[in-house]
BATI-191341 format. One line per field, with one value per residue (C-alpha): residue in three letters; residue number from 1; x, y, z. Coordinates in steps of 0.1 Angstrom, whole numbers. Layout:
REM residues N
sevo: ala;...
drense: NUM;...
px: X;...
py: Y;...
pz: Z;...
REM end
This chain:
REM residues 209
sevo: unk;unk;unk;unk;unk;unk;unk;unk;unk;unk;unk;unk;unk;unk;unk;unk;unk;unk;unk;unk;unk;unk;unk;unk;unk;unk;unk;unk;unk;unk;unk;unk;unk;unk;unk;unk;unk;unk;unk;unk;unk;unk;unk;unk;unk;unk;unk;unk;unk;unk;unk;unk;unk;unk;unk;unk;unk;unk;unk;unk;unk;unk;unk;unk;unk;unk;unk;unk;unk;unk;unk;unk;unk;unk;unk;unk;unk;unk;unk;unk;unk;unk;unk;unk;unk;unk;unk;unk;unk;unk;unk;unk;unk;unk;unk;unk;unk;unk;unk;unk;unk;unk;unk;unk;unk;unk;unk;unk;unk;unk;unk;unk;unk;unk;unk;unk;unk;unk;unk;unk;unk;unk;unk;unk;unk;unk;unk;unk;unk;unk;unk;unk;unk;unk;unk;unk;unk;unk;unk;unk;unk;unk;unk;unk;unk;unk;unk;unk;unk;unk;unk;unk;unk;unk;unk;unk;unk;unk;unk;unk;unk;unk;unk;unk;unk;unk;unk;unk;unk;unk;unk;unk;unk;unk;unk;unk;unk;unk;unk;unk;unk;unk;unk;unk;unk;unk;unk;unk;unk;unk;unk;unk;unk;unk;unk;unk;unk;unk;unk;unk;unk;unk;unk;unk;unk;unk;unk;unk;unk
drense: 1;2;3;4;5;6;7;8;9;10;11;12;13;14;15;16;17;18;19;20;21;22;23;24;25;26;27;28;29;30;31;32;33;34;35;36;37;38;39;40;41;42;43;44;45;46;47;48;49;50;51;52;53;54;55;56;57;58;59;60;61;62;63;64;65;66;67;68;69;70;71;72;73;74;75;76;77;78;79;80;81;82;83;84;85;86;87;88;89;90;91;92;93;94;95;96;97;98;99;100;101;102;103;104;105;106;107;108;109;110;111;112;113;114;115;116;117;118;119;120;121;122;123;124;125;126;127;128;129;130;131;132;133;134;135;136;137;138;139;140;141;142;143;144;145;146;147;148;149;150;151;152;153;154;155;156;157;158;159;160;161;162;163;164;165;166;167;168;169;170;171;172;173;174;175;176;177;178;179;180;181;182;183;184;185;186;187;188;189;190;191;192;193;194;195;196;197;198;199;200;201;202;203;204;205;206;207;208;209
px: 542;518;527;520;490;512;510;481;491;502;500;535;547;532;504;467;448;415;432;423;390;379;392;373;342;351;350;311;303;314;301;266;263;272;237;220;238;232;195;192;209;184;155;168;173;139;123;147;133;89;96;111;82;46;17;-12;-32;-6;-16;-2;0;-25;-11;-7;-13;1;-13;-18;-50;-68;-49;-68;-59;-66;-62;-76;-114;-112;-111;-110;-100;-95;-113;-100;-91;-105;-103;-130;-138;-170;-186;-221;-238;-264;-293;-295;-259;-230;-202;-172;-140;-111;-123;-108;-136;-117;-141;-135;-149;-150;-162;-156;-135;-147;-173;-197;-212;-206;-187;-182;-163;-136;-110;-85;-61;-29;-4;29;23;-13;-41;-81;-110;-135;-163;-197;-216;-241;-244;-208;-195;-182;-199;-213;-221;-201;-210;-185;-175;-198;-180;-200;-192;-189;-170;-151;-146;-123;-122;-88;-69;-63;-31;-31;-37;-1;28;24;-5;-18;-54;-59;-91;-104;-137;-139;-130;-106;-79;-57;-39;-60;-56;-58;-51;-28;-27;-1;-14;2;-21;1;-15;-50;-64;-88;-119;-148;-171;-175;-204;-201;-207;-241;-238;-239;-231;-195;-194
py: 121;97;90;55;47;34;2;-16;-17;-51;-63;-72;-104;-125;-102;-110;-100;-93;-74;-44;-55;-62;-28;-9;-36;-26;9;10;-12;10;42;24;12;48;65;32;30;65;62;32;58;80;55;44;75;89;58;62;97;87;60;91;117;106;109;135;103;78;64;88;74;84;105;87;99;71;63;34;24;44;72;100;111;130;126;148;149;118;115;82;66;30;23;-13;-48;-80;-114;-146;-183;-167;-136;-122;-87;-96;-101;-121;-127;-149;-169;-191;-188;-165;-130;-93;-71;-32;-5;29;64;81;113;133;173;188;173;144;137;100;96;57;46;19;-5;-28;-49;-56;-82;-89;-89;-98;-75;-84;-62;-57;-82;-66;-94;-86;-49;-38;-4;-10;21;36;70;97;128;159;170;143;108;78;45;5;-22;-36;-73;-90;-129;-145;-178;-201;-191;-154;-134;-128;-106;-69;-57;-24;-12;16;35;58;77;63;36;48;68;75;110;109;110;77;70;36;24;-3;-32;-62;-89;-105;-84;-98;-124;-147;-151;-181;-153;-114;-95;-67;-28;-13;14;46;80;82;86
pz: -746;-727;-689;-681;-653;-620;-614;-591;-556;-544;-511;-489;-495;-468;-460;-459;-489;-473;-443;-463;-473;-437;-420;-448;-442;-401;-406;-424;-393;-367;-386;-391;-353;-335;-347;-334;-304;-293;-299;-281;-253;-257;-258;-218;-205;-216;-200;-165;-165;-169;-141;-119;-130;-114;-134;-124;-114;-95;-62;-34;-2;32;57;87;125;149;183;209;228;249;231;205;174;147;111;89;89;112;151;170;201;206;236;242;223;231;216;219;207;198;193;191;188;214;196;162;151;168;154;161;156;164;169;177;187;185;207;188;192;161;144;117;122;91;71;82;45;32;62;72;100;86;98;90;105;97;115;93;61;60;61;76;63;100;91;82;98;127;135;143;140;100;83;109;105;120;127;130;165;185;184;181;198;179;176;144;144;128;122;125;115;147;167;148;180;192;181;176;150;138;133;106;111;82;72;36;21;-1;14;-12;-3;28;64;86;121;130;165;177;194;216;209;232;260;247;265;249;264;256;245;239;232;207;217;207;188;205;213;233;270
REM end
């Protein structure tokens, strides 16, 4: 006796034909895109977590030691007073070099605590967001040596735009040039308390009193 094959299923009367044919086509899709979608997951988080993780050689910040004038500090294997501020129309070192313009001449006492080799004194300025380098015309203190325990005496210079001497400013004093992970001494100044003079003559370079 031979059983007759059912018949083919039909859809409902009044149903979509290719409803069926699109939830089986919707079903692949969504099967297909959850691997994908979980890798792209993955892909993220493992980038979130390098940005969090600091290589061996990523810029570190200095260590900072704040101070004011006529106040010391130490910083490391750096020492330094800032002995007073002024601010001219013109400067000159006394002998062959003098310029115009708007100058801040810094007096500092600096030496080194631990080790005086390839030991420069260095400053900066900084007022808002700008930052001057201390000029290395004339003979100012910029790299002047410094010896440990026995501060020496200079003056960085730095040349300003017109009407820049006013507000608060800081000046950042280090022993190298790079600082990275170093130590570095900051002291606040009111460059409103500054008055400008026509000229000032720059500090030799000498021993501290």
């Amino acid at each position: 006796m031979t059983i007759p094959a059912p018949p083919p299923a039909t859809a409902a009367p009044g149903a979509d034909p290719t409803a069926a044919v699109k939830r089986s086509h919707g079903r692949r899709f969504l099967r297909a895109a959850v691997p994908w979608t979980l890798s792209i997951a993955m892909v993220v988080a493992a980038w979130f977590l390098l940005q969090l993780q600091k290589p061996d050689d990523a810029v570190y910040d200095s260590f900072v030691t704040k101070t004011t004038v006529g106040e010391y500090a130490a910083a490391r294997n750096l020492s330094a007073t800032v002995t007073d501020v002024r601010a001219g129309r013109s400067v000159s070192d006394g002998k062959r070099w003098s310029a115009e313009g708007t100058w801040l001449v810094v007096g500092v006492d600096a030496a080194t605590l631990q080790t005086e080799f390839a030991s420069q004194l260095h400053g900066e300025l900084r007022i808002g967001d700008r930052i001057y380098q201390a000029t290395e015309r004339g003979e100012t203190g910029r790299n002047m040596s410094l010896i440990t325990g026995v501060p020496r005496h200079g003056s960085l210079v730095f040349e300003l735009p017109e009407g820049q001497v006013k507000g608060d400013a800081t000046v950042v004093l280090s022993w190298q040039s790079d600082h990275t992970a170093d130590g570095v001494i900051e002291v606040a100044v009111d460059l409103d308390d500054v008055p400008m003079q026509y000229e000032v003559t720059l500090d030799e370079i000498a021993w501290a009193r």
